[in-house]
Structure formats: C-alpha cells, structure tokens
C-alpha positions as CSV (number, residue, x, y, z in Angstrom):
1,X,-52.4,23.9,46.3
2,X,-55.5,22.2,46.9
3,X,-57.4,25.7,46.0
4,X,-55.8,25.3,42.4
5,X,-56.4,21.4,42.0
6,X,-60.2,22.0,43.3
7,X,-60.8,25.1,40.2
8,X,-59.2,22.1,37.8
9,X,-61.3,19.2,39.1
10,X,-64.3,20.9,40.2
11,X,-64.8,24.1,38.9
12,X,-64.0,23.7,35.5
13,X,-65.9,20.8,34.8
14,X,-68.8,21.8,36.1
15,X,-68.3,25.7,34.1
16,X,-68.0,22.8,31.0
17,X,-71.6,21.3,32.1
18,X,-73.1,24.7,32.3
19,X,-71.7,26.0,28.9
20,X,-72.6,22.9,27.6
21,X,-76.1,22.9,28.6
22,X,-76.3,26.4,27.7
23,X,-75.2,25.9,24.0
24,X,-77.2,22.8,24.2
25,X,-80.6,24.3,24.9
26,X,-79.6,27.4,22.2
27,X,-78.5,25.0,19.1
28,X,-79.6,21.9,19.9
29,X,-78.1,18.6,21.1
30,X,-76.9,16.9,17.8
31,X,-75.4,20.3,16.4
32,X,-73.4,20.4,20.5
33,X,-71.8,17.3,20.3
34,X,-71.2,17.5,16.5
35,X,-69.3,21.1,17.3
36,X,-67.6,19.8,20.2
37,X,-66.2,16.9,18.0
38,X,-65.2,18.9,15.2
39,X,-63.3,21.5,17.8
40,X,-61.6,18.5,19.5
41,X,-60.3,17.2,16.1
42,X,-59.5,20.3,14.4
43,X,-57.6,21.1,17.6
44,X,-55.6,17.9,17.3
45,X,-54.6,18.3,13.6
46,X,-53.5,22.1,14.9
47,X,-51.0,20.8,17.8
48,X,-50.0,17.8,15.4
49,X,-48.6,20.3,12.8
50,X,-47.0,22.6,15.4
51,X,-45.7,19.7,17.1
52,X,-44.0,18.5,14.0
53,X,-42.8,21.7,13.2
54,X,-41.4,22.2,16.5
55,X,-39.5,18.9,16.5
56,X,-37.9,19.7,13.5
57,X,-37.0,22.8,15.0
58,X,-35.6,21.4,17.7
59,X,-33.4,18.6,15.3
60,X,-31.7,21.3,14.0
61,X,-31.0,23.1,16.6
62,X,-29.7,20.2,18.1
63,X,-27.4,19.5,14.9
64,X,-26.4,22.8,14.7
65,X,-25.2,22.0,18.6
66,X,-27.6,25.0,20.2
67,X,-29.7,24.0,23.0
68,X,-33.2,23.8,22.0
69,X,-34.8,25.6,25.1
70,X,-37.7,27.8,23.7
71,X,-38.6,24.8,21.0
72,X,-38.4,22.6,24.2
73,X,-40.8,25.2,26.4
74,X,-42.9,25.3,22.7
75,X,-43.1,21.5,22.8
76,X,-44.8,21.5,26.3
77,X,-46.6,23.9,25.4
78,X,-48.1,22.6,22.6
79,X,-48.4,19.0,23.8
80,X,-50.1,20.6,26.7
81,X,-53.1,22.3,24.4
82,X,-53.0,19.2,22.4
83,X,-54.1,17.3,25.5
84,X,-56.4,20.1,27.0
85,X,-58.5,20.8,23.2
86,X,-58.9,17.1,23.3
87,X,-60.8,17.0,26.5
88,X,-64.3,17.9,25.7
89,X,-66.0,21.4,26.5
90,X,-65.7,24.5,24.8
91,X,-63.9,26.8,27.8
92,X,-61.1,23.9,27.5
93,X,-60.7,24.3,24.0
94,X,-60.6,28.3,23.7
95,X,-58.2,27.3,26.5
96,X,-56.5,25.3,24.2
97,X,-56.8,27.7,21.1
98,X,-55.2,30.2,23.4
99,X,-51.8,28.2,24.4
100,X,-51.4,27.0,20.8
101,X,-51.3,30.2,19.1
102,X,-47.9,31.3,18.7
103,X,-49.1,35.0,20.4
104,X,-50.7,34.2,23.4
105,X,-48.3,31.1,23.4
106,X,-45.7,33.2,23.8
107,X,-47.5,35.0,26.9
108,X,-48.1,31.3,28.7
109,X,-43.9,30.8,27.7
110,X,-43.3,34.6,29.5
111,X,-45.2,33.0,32.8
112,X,-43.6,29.8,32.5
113,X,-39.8,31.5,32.4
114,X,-40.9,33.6,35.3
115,X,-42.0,30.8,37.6
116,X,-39.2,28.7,36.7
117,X,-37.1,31.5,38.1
118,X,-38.7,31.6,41.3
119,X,-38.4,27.7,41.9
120,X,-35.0,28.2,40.9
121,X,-34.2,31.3,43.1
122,X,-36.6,29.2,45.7
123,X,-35.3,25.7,46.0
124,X,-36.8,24.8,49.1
125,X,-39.5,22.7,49.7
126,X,-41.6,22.5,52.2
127,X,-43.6,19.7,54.0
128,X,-46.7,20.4,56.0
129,X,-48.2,17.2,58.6
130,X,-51.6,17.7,59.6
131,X,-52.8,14.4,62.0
C-alpha cells in the first residue's frame, strides 16, 4: 500500500515536472502552459458529455427497472478521468484520455470487475501494528 500511494504522490508528480520541463525547453514556456490549459479544458468538456450521457443512461435504466451497474462502473470511471485530465501535466491527461475512451475504458471496467471479485471472494481485512 504505501509502495502504490508513494508512485501517486511522489513519482508521478515529479515524472509531471520532468515532462514538463522537457516540453518546456522544446516549445517554449507560454506555448506549455497554453497546451496544458487547453488539454485540461478540452478534457473536461469530454467527461462532461460522457457524464451526461451516462446519466441518462443510467435514468432509463432505472425506469425501465434494470440495475444500472456498467453505467454506474462508467460513471466512476468517467468522473475519475474528469478529475485526473483536470490535474495538470501531460502523463495525467493521456492518463485521462485513456480511461475516458470508451475502448480502453472498457479495459480499466475489465480490471475493476476483476478486483471487485477478489475483495468479494476476500472479505477479510487485515490490520498490521508496528510500535
């Protein structure tokens, strides 16, 4: 656990810097931040629209009386890339571009199904105390 949380506080951000810096030095600072602006707003106009589809999805689903669970799984999804293409960087937003796709979206749903699964299978939970 704390291996995971240290490559998504540490490691990414400073991969961002680098990529950053990199671009940065190659096209200049003005044309960076203007990309990485446009990137983070396109991206948010993407998950908006897919959001909205999905929750009309989901509505008729619901009043059809089926249980919505892939639009559900979509919805996470989706908010989830909205939230990650928002933070800026350009790794976080092919990140982002990648889980809002409906193909590779559908890849990140295939993982998702199969850990939920295992926690299912694997109910326990287990406390470590280190003094």
């Amino acid at each position: 656990m704390f291996g995971k949380l240290f490559l998504l506080f540490v490691l990414v951000p400073v991969a961002e810097i680098y990529v950053l810096v990199t671009v940065g030095s190659s096209i200049g600072a003005f044309p960076t931040v203007a990309l990485v602006i446009l990137t983070a707003l396109a991206g948010a106009h993407l998950a908006r629209m897919q959001g909205l589809s999905t929750m009309m999805r989901i509505r008729e689903n619901l009043d059809q009386g089926f249980m919505p669970a892939e639009e559900l799984l979509d919805g996470v999804l989706i908010f989830l890339a909205g939230m990650v293409l928002l933070t800026p960087g350009f790794l976080t937003d092919i990140a982002g571009l990648l889980i809002l796709l409906p193909a590779t979206r559908n890849l990140f749903k295939k993982w998702l199904r199969k850990k939920f699964d295992e926690w299912r299978q694997n109910p326990n939970v287990h406390i470590t105390f280190h003094r």
